[in-house]
N, C-alpha and C positions, 0 to 999 in steps of 0.2 A: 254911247259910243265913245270909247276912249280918242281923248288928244292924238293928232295926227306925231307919226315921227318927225324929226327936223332932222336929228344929227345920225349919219350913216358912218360906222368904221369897219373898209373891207382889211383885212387881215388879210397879209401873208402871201399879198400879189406877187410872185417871184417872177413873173413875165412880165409886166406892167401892162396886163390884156384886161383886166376888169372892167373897165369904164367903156371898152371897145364892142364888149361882149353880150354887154347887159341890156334891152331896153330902158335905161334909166330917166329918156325923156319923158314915162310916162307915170313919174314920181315927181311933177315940179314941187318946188319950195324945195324939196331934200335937200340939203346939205350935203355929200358924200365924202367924205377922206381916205383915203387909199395910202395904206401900207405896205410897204414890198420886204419888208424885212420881219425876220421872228424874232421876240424878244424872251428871252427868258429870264431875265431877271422882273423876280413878281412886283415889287417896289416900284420899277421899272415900266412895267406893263399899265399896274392899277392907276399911275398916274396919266401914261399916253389914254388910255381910255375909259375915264373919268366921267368928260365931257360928252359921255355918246349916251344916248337914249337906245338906240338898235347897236347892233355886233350882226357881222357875219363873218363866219369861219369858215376858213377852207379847210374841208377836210379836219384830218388831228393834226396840223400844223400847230398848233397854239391852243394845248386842251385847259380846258377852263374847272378846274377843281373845284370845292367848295369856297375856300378861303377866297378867291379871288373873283366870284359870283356875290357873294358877301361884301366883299370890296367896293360892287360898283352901284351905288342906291338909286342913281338913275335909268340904267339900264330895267328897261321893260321886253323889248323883242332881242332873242339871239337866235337866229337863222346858224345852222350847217348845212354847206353843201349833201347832197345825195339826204340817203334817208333815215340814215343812223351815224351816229359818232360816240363810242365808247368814252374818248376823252373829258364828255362834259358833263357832271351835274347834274339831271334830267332830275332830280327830287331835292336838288336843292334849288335851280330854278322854280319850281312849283310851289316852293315854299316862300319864296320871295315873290310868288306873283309875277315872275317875268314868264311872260309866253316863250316856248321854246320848241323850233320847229325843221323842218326839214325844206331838202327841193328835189324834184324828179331831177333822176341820171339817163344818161343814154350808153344802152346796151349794156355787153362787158367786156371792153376793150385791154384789162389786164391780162384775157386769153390772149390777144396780138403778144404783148411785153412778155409773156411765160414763154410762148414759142419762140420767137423772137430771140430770149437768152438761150434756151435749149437748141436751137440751131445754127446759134452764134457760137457757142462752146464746144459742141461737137465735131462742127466743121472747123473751127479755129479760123474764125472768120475774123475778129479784132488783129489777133496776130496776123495773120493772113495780109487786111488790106494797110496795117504799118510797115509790111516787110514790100511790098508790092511800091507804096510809095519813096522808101529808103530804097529800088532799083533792084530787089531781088525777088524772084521768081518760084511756085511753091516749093514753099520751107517745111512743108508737113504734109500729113498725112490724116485726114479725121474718117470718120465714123459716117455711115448708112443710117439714118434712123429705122430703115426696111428692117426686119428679122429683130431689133434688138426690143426691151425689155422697158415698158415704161411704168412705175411704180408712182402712184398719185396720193398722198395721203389728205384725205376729205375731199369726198363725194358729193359735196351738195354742186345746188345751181353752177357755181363756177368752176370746180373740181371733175363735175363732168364733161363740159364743155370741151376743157381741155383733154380730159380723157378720147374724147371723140375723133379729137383731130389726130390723136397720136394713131387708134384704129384709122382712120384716112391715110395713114404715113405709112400704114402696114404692119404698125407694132405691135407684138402683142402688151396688154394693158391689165396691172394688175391695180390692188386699191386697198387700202385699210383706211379705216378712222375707230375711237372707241364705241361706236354707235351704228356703227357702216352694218345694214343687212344683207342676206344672201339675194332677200327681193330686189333690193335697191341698187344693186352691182349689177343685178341681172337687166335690169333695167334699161341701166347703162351701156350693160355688154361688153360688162370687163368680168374679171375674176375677185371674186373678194380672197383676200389673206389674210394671215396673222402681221404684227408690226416688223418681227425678227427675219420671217418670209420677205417680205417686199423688199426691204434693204438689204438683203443676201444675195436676192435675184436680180435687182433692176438695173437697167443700165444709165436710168432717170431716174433720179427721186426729184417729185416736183410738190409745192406745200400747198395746200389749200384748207386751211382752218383759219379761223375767227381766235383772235388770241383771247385767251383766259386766264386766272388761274389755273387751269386744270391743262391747259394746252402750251402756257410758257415753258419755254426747254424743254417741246416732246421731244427733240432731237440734240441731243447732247453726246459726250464724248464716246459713251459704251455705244451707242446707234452709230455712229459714224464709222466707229471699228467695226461696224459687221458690214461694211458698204463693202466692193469689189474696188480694188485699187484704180480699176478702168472705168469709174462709175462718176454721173456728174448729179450735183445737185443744186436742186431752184428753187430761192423764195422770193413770191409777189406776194404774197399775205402780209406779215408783221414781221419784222425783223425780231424780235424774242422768243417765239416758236424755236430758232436754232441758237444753242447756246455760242454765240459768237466766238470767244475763246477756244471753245474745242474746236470750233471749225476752221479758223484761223491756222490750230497747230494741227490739225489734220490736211490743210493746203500746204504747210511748208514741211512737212515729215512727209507728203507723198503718198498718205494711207488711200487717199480718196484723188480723181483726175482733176475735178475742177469745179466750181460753183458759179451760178449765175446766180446773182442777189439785187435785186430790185429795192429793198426795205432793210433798215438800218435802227440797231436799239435807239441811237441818235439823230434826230434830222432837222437840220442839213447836217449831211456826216462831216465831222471836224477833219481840217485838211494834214491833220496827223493821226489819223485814226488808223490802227493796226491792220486795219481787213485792205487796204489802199495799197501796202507793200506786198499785201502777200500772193503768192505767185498761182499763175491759172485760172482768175478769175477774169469773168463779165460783170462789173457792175454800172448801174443804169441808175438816175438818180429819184428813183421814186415816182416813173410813170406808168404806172399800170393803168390810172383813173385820167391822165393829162392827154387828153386829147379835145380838138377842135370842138366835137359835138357834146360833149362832156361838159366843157366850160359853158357854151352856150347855153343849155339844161339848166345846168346850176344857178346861172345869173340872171338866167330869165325866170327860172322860181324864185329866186330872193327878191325882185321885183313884186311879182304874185302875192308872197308874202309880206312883203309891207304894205300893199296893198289890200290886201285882206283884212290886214292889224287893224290896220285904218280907217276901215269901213265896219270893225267889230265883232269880225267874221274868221277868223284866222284859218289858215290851212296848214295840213299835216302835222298835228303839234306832236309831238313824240313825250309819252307819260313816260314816269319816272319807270 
């Protein structure tokens, strides 16, 4: 049975809710230090977290590459929120012998934040309740989701989800991804399409993929110029998927109505960052996963998992 933890560092508490959230009375001796800030200078980072035996991460706040797994020779347990994190290492923890593991989430409350911007944008609801408090009365004019066109690219678990609700709304609902079948659409009970179809047609284009190589900048400047000038678009997946530059000059040329963006190449997005001026948009600062039940989940599994470390027994380790 491996040595108990002593030294905890939460990463990247931006609420300063961690310690509220977690059962952590039922880790005495732990030591716990809680972070509310991302660092990114590596120098930086490998020196604040030096002295920790365990890491938990929130999320891909703070991804943990090889060089700086390498960096830290004490570190044995790193814990990520939910059940996978692209950002970290999984085989180079393994080769250092640090166990490296996961914690149960609750639900997928990123459906709320998709809809949420897609109903915010159409209705011109941001605009809406600043003009309402500045004394004036509606200033515009938006958009029925009933009869219009909703285009969802990737169809999995959370891609239909959303799909579903849009049929709830009345929409008709179409779908592409590079893998998407005629079975798996039908399934859903939307239409499958081609990529060049969906963006010609929809009056929503909303993202649902897992970013990759193969899926960075599926939406870049030629996609965006096939969109309807009347047409919005949504990303709660990864901010890469849309090549940010085209879409930036496709919000201030007008090509395209408006975007609602959850996810950012950068995060936390820098308070001069070009997509903040540009005109028409909704953006939300990366809650798709931040809600009450959610955090709860999380922190009550990083619990579980020190406790499991501890006892010899780990849970959910996630192989390379």
């Amino acid at each position: 049975m491996p040595d108990a933890i002593k030294r905890l560092a939460v990463l990247d508490d931006y609420q300063g809710v961690a310690m509220s959230m977690g059962p952590w009375d039922k880790l005495p001796g732990l030591e716990v230090t809680v972070f509310r800030d991302t660092l990114t200078d590596r120098a930086a980072l490998v020196q604040r977290l030096a002295p920790f035996d365990a890491i938990l991460a929130m999320r891909e706040r703070t991804p943990f590459p090889r060089a700086l797994i390498e960096a830290l020779p004490k570190l044995r347990l790193l814990i990520t929120t939910a059940a996978r994190n692209r950002s970290i290492d999984a085989a180079a923890c393994a080769e250092r012998g640090i166990v490296f593991c996961g914690t149960p989430s609750f639900g997928d409350p990123t459906v709320d934040i998709t809809w949420g911007l897609i109903t915010g944008l159409v209705r011109d609801l941001p605009a809406q309740q600043a003009a309402l408090r500045a004394g004036q009365w509606q200033t515009s004019v938006g958009w029925g989701l009933e009869g219009q066109t909703l285009g969802v690219v990737g169809l999995g678990k959370l891609g239909a989800r959303v799909a579903k609700v849009g049929l709830a709304f009345g929409m008709k609902v179409v779908a592409w991804s590079t893998n998407l079948t005629e079975e798996r659409a039908a399934e859903v009970g939307v239409t499958r399409v081609d990529k060049a179809t969906l963006l010609s047609t929809a009056d929503v284009v909303t993202l649902h993929l897992i970013l990759s190589d193969r899926s960075r900048g599926i939406i870049g400047a030629a996609d965006l110029a096939q969109m309807k000038r009347t047409a919005f678009i949504v990303n709660t997946s990864r901010g890469p998927l849309i090549d940010q530059d085209a879409l930036i000059a496709a919000l201030k040329a007008g090509t395209i109505a408006g975007a609602g963006i959850d996810v950012f190449d950068i995060e936390p997005l820098p308070k001069d960052h070009a997509i903040l001026s540009a005109p028409n948009t909704f953006l939300t600062p990366h809650l798709g996963y931040v809600t009450q039940q959610n955090y709860r989940a999380y922190y009550q599994g990083a619990v579980e998992a020190i406790a499991a470390f501890n006892a010899g027994a780990p849970v959910r380790v996630i192989a390379p």
